[in-house]
N, C-alpha and C positions, 0 to 999 in steps of 0.2 A: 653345521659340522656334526658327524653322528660321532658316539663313543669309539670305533672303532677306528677314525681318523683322528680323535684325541689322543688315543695310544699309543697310534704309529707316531705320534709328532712328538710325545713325549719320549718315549722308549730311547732315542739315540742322547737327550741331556742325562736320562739316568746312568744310561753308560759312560757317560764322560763323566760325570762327578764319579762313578764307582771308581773309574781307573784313575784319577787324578786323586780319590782315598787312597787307594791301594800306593800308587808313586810314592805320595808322601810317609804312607806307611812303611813302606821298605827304606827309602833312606834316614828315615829316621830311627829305623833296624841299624843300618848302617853305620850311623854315627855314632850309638850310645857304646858305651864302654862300660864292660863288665867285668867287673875283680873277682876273681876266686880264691874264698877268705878259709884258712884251715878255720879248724873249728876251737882250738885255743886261741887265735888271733880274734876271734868272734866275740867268745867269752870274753876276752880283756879288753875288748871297745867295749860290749854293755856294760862293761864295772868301772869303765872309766866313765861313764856318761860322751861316749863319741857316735852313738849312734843318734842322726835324727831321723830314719822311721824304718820300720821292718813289716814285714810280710810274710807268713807261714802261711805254706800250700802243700796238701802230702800229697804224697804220689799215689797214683790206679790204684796198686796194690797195697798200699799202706804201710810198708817196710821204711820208708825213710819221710824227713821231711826235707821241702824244697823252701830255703830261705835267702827271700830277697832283700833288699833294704837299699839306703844313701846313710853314709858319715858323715858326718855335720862339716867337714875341709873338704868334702867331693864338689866336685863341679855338677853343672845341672844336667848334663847327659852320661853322668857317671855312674856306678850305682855297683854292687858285691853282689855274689851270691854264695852259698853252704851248703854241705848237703848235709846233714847227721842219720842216726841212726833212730829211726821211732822212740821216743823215750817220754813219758809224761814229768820226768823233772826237768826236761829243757825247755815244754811251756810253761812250767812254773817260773823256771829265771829269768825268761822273758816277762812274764808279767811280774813278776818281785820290780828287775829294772822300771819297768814303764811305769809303776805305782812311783817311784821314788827321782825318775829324770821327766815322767812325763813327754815322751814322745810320742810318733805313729803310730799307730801300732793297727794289723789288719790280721784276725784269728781266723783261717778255715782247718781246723787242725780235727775236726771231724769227722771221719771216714765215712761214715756209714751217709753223711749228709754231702760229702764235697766230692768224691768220687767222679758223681754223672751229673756236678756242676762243673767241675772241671775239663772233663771230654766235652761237655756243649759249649762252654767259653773257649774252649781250644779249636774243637773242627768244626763247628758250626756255621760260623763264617764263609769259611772256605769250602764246604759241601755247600753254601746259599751261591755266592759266588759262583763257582762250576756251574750250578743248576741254569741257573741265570743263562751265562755264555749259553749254553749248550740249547737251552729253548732260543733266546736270539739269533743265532747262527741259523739255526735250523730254519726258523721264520724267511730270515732272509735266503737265504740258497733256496728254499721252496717257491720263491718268486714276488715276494713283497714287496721286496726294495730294486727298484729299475737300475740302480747300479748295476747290478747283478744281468739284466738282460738288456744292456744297454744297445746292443746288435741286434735288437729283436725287432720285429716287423711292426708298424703302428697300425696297419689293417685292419678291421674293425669288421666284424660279423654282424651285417643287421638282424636284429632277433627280434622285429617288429613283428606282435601278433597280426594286425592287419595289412594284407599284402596289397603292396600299390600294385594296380593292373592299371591296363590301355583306356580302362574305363574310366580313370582319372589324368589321364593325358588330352587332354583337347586342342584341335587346331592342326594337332600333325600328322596328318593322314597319311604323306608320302614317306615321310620321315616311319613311320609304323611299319610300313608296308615293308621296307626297307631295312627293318630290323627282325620282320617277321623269321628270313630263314635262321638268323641263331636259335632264335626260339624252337624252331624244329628242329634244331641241330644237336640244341641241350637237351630235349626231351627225347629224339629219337636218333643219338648217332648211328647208328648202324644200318640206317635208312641212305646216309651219304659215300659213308664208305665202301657200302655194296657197288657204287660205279664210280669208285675212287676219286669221289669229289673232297677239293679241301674247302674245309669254312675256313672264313676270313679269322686268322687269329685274333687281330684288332681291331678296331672300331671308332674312329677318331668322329666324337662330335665337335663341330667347328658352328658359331655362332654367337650373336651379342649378350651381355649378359642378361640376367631373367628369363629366357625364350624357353627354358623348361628344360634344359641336356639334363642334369641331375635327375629329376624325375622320369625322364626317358630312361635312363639306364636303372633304375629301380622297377621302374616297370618291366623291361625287358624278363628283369632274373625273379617276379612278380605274376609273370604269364607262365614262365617255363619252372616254376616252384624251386627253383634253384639257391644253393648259399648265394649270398650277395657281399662279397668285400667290398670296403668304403676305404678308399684314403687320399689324402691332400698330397700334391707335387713337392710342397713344402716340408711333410714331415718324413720326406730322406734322407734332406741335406742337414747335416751337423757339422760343427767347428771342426771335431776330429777326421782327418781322409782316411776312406773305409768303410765307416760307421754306414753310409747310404748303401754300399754295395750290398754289404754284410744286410740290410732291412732287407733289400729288394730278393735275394736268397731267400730269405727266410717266409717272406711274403707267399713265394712260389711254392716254398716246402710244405705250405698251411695249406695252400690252396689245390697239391698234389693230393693230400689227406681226404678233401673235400668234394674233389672231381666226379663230375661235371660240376663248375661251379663259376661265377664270374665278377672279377676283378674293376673295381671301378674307380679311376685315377684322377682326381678334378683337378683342375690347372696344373697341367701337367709341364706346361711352361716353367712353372719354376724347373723344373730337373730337366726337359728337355729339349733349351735351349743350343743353338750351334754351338758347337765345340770349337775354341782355339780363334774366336773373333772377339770385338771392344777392345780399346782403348788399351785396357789392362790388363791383354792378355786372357786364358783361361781358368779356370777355377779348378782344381785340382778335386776335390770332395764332389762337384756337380759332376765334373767330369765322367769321373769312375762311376758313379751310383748311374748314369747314361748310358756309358759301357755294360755294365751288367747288368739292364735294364733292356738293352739291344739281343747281349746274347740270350739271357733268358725266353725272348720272345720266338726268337731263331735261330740258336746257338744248335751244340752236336745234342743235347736233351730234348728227349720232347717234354713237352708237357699239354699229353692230352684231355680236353675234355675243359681246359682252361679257356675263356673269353674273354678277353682285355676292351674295356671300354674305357676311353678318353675325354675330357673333357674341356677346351681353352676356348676364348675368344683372340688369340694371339696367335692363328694358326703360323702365319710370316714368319716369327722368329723360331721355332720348330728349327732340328736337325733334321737334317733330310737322310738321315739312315733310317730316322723312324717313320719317316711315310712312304719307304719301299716295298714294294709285296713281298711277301709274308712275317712284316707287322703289323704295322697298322696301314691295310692294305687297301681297308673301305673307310670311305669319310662323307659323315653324311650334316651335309648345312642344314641347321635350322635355324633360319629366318624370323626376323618380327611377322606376328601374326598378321594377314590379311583381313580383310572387314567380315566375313563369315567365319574366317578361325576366332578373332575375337568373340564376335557374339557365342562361339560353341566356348569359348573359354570364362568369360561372364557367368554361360547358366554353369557352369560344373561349381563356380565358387558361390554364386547368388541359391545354392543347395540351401542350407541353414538362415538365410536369411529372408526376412520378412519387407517385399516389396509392395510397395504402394501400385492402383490401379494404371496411374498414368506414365509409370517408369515401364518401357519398354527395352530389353537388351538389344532389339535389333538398332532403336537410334543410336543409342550408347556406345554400341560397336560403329558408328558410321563418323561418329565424334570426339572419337578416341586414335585418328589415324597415329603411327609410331611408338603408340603403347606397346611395351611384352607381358608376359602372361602374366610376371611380378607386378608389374602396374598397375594392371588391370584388378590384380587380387588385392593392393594396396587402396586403389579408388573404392573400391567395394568397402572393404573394411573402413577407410577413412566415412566413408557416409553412414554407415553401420553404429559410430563413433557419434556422428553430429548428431542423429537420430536421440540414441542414447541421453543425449546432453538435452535434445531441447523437451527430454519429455513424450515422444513420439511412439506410434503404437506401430508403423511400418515405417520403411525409408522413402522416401520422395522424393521429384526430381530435384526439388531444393536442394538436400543435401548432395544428391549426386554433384550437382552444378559446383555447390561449394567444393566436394572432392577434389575435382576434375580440377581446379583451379589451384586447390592445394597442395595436390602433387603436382603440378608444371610449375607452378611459382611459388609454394608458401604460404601462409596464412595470411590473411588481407590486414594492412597495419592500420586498422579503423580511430587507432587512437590520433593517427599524422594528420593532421590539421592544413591544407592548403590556403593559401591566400587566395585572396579572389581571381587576383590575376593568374597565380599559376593555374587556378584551377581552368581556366577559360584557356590557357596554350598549350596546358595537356587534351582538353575535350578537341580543342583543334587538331591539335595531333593526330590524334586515334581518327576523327572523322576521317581524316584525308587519307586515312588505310582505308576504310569503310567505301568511302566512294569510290577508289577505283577499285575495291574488289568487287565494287555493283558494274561499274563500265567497261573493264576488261575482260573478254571471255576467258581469259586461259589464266588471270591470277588467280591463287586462292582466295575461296570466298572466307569472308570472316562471319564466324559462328557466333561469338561471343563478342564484345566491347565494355570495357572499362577504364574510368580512373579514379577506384582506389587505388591505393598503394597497394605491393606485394612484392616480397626480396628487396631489388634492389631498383625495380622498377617504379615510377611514379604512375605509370596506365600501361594498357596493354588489350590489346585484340589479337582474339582467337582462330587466328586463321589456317582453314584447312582446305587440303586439294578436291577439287569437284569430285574428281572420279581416282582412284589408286590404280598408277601404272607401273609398270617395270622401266619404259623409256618417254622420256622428254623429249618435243622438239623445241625446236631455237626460238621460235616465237612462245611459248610457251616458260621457256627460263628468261627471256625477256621481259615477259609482262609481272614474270614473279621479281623481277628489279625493279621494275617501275611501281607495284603492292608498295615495295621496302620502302621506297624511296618519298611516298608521297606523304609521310608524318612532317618531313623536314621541308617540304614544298608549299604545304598547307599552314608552314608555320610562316615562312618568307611572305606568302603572298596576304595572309592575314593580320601579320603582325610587324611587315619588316623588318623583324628581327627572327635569329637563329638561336638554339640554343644547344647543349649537349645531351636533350634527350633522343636523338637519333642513332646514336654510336652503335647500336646492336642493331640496328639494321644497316648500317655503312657492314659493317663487319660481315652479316649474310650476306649483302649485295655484292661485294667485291669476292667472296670466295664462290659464287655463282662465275662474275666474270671473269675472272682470275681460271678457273676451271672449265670456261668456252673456249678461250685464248690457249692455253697451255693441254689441256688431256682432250679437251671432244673435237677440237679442229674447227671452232664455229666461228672463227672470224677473216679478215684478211689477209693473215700469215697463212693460209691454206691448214687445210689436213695434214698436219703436222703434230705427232706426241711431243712436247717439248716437255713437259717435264712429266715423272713417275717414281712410283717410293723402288726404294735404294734396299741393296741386301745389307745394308748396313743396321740393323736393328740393334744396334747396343748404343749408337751415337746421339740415339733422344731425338725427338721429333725436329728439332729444329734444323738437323740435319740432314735427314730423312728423306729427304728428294731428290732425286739427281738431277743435274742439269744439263741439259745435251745442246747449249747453243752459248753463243758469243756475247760479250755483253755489249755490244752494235745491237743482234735479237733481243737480248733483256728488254735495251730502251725501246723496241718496237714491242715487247710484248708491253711493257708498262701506259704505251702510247695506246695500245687497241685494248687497255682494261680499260684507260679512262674515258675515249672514244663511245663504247659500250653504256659504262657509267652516264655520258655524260647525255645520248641522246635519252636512255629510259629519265632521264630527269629531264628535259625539255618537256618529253612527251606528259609526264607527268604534272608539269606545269599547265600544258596547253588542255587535258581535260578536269582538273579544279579549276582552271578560269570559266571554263564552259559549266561547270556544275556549282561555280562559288556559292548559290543560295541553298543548295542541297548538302552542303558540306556547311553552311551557317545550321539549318536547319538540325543537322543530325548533334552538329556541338553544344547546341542549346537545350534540346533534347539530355544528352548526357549530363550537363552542369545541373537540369532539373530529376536524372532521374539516378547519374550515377553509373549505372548500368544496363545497358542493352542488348537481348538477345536476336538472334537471326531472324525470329517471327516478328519483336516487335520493331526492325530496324524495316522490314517489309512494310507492313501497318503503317510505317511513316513515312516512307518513299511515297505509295502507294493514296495515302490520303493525308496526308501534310501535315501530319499532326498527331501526337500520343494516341494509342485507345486509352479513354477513360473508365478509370475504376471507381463501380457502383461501391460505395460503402456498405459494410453490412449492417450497420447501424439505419440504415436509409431503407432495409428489405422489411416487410414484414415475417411475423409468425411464421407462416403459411409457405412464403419463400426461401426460408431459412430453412424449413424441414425437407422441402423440398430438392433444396443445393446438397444437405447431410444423405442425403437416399441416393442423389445422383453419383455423392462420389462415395456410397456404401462405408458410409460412418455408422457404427454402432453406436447402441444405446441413445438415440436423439430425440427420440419420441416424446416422454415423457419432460423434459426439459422445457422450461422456462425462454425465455429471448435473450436475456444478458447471459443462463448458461449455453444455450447453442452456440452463440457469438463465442463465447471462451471456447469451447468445443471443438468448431470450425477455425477459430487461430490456431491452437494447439495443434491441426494436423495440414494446418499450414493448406488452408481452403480458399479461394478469392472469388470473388463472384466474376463472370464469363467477361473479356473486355469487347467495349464495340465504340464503335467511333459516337462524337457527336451531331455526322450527317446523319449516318444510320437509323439515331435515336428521334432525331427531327422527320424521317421520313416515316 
């Protein structure tokens, strides 16, 4: 906290202690009661001994004296006052008395010295006082205090010196393309209005979260060197109705100032959802800040030379005033990246970072399907991180792997200890993914295999689709039920017994079937949409579907999920009996190694058994220097066998694997 926030936070308790002094100082004006004693009534209390204590104060000019006092029968908020005539025998009787009763007694009877102590004890106060108010008012009406501008717009002027451009947008080509003409619209209107073309006021990005909309519209007002407003859907809506309307004004008024300039609105969901639907009615404060968020865009004002970009993942619940022409007229999806927009969005973040020889972005992107560009910058950084930690002078696919695994699942719980036995009906498990991802052409192959733990998982394989399509066929989302299905098939037939770790693939497998049966028309029931989401968007998912058939169809539809279910599980039976030694093979495999990747699950299909890893301890000299040059290790030369060996750990080096035919041959 800088000094300047110390003082705004102190500045309102000093005002409240000032005026709760002041309060108490006026009624306490209030109360006290003042006698006004002649000046023989005066004299005859000091000679009676009735006075217990006095006060002489003279006045500006010195012509009289002002005397105050209490008589010994006054009450405590009691107290006389005198006036007399300047006289130096009336301080003499004063002090005659006080030598002989011994009371208060307080002398300013000095002119020449009480004068202009007098004025400063009197206005002094009340001139500091004044001063005070009169700088704090000030402060605050100047715009300190958000009371004060509580209707005021939260838009936010980026004043970043370096400008995001296109060149730090990767993967969106279309989407680019597609924003190009505001750019030429902001830097050259007079290009469009010469043949009376309108730009699109607004600009609705629609896609899942991380996919980069925020950085596309920074870029946009980035290319065309334009203001760039930032603000949240959220910070419209306030308790008080108005308050939102009153921002979105003022928003417009900044950004009239500022023209050509462009407005960027992120989840705009919050403020413009449908009017006048849910449960409970509408919202009065969202309402109206809607309202004059609508007219504003195409109300009787213009406001030219303004660009409203949007930004939700919720396009559904949207009012459809707003996605009419001439507001937000153009809407442009941006999608999870594709395996080439990936790999273009890898190298823009792997800029500053130091990768190892054998990290390739093109694999990376090929085994990464479903990632968004957040992901993908988070995998980076996560490896960036392990690198960091183990000591490392680049990142490797090591860490990548570890990444990769710790964004989809978590950090691996190496401390979870398995019993023997579980550990053998998890490696069963996972194999009987493994194998029919090796026998089925059309399920996904799996990348990876494991059973450490992670989340909430006991093991888990990495399985991804061969090739990245737009559509499915039916044999295809069949065989992807039979992939799910075969952890729990491979546990029956190996173990006679079932257990609960299948539940998240019951769960994929049935929203696969459940979604052939009901939206794509793939089963019995013909080509038929039987169910589809509902304009109901305020009722929460669970309601969320609509149902266009009988519950006679229900129980057919429930009859042709299980139908579906039930052959991909026969099926999936019938090739682990045909494969049961190669599904022993891959399980046993894992309880020795842990973890398998795609190459070495090949390696073992292929020749029955692990590649075995040379020790480096078992290499010589000669061979050690020679493994450091091939994977362009610095400084190895000059190095000893037990430092190469550290050397070659440290950057995480293994010597090449090969079978042991290989090696005999």
């Amino acid at each position: 906290m800088n000094k300047k926030e110390i003082k705004k936070g102190i500045v309102p308790y000093v005002v409240l202690i000032v005026i709760m002094l002041g309060v108490i100082y006026f009624f306490n004006i209030l109360n006290i009661k003042v006698n006004d004693l002649t000046y023989d009534k005066f004299v005859s209390s000091l000679n009676n001994n009735e006075v217990k204590e006095i006060k002489v104060i003279p006045s500006i000019d010195g012509g009289v004296y002002n005397i105050t006092g209490k008589l010994k029968d006054y009450k405590e908020n009691e107290s006389f006052k005198v006036v007399v005539p300047y006289s130096e025998e009336v301080i003499k009787q004063i002090i005659t008395a006080n030598e002989k009763y011994d009371f208060k007694f307080e002398n300013q009877s000095d002119p020449n010295n009480s004068i202009w102590l007098v004025a400063v004890l009197n206005f002094l106060p009340i001139i500091l006082i004044g001063v005070f108010f009169f700088v704090f008012l000030s402060k605050q009406v100047g715009g300190n205090n958000k009371s004060f501008d509580f209707g005021k717009s939260r838009a936010k002027l980026d004043d970043h010196q370096k400008k995001v451009t296109f060149n730090e947008v990767a993967g969106l080509k279309e989407e680019k393309e597609e924003l190009h003409e505001l750019i030429d619209f902001l830097k050259n209107p007079k290009r469009f209005q010469k043949l009376g073309a309108r730009i699109p006021k607004g600009v609705l990005l629609v896609g899942p979260p991380g996919t980069g909309k925020t950085l596309l519209a920074r870029a946009v007002a980035g290319e065309a060197n334009v203001p760039f407003y930032y603000i949240s859907g959220s910070d419209f809506v306030e308790l008080f109705v108005g308050v939102g309307a009153s921002r979105v004004r003022d928003m417009f008024n900044q950004a009239k100032h500022n023209a050509p300039c462009l407005i960027f609105i992120d989840e705009i969901d919050a403020v413009g959802r449908q009017r006048g639907t849910g449960l409970g009615g509408g919202h009065d404060e969202r309402e109206q800040t809607l309202n004059q968020l609508l007219t504003e865009m195409d109300g009787f004002g213009a406001n030219e030379g303004i660009i409203i970009i949007a930004a939700t993942n919720r396009a559904d619940v949207l009012d459809p005033a707003l996605l009419r022409p001439g507001r937000f007229d153009r809407q442009v999806t941006v999608n999870l990246p594709d395996v080439k927009a990936r790999e273009e969005i890898l190298a823009v973040h792997a800029r500053n970072k130091i990768l190892a020889k054998d990290v390739t972005l093109t694999n990376l992107a090929k085994r990464t399907p479903g990632f968004s560009g957040a992901d993908l910058e988070n995998l980076l950084n996560e490896a960036a991180l392990l690198a960091v930690r183990r000591n490392k002078e680049a990142i490797t696919m090591s860490e990548i792997d570890e990444a990769t695994d710790r964004v989809l699942m978590g950090p691996a719980k190496k401390s979870k200890k398995y019993t023997e036995e579980e550990k053998k009906l998890v490696a069963y498990h996972e194999a009987g993914h493994v194998v029919l991802g090796l026998k089925l052409n059309s399920a996904n192959v799996v990348q990876k295999v494991t059973i450490i733990p992670r989340s909430y998982a006991g093991g888990y394989a990495m399985m991804v689709p061969k090739e990245e399509k737009y559509t499915q066929t039916k044999r295809e989302l069949l065989e992807q039920i039979t992939g799910l299905l075969g952890g729990r098939v491979s546990e029956e037939l190996n173990f006679g017994e079932i257990t609960t770790g299948a539940h998240n693939d019951f769960e994929k497998a049935t929203k696969i079937a459940r979604s052939m049966v009901t939206e794509y028309g793939m089963s019995d029931l013909g080509p038929v949409q039987l169910e589809h989401q509902s304009e109901g968007v305020f009722l929460g998912r669970d309601y969320n579907k609509s149902r266009n058939f009988s519950d006679i169809v229900a129980h057919e539809i429930d009859e042709e999920i299980r139908k579906i279910v039930g052959e991909c599980y026969q099926k999936a039976t019938e090739i682990l009996k045909e494969n049961k030694d190669l599904v022993k093979l891959i399980a046993e495999a894992l309880m020795e190694r842990e973890t398998l990747t795609k190459e070495q699950i090949e390696f073992l299909v292929e020749h029955k058994e692990l590649p075995k890893e040379t020790e480096l301890e078992d290499m010589t000299l000669e061979e050690l220097k020679e493994l450091a040059k091939e994977k362009d290790i610095k400084g190895y030369s000059k190095l000893n066998k037990e430092e190469l060996i550290d050397l070659l750990r440290v950057n995480d080096v293994k010597p090449e694997l090969e079978s042991s035919d290989t090696k005999e041959e």
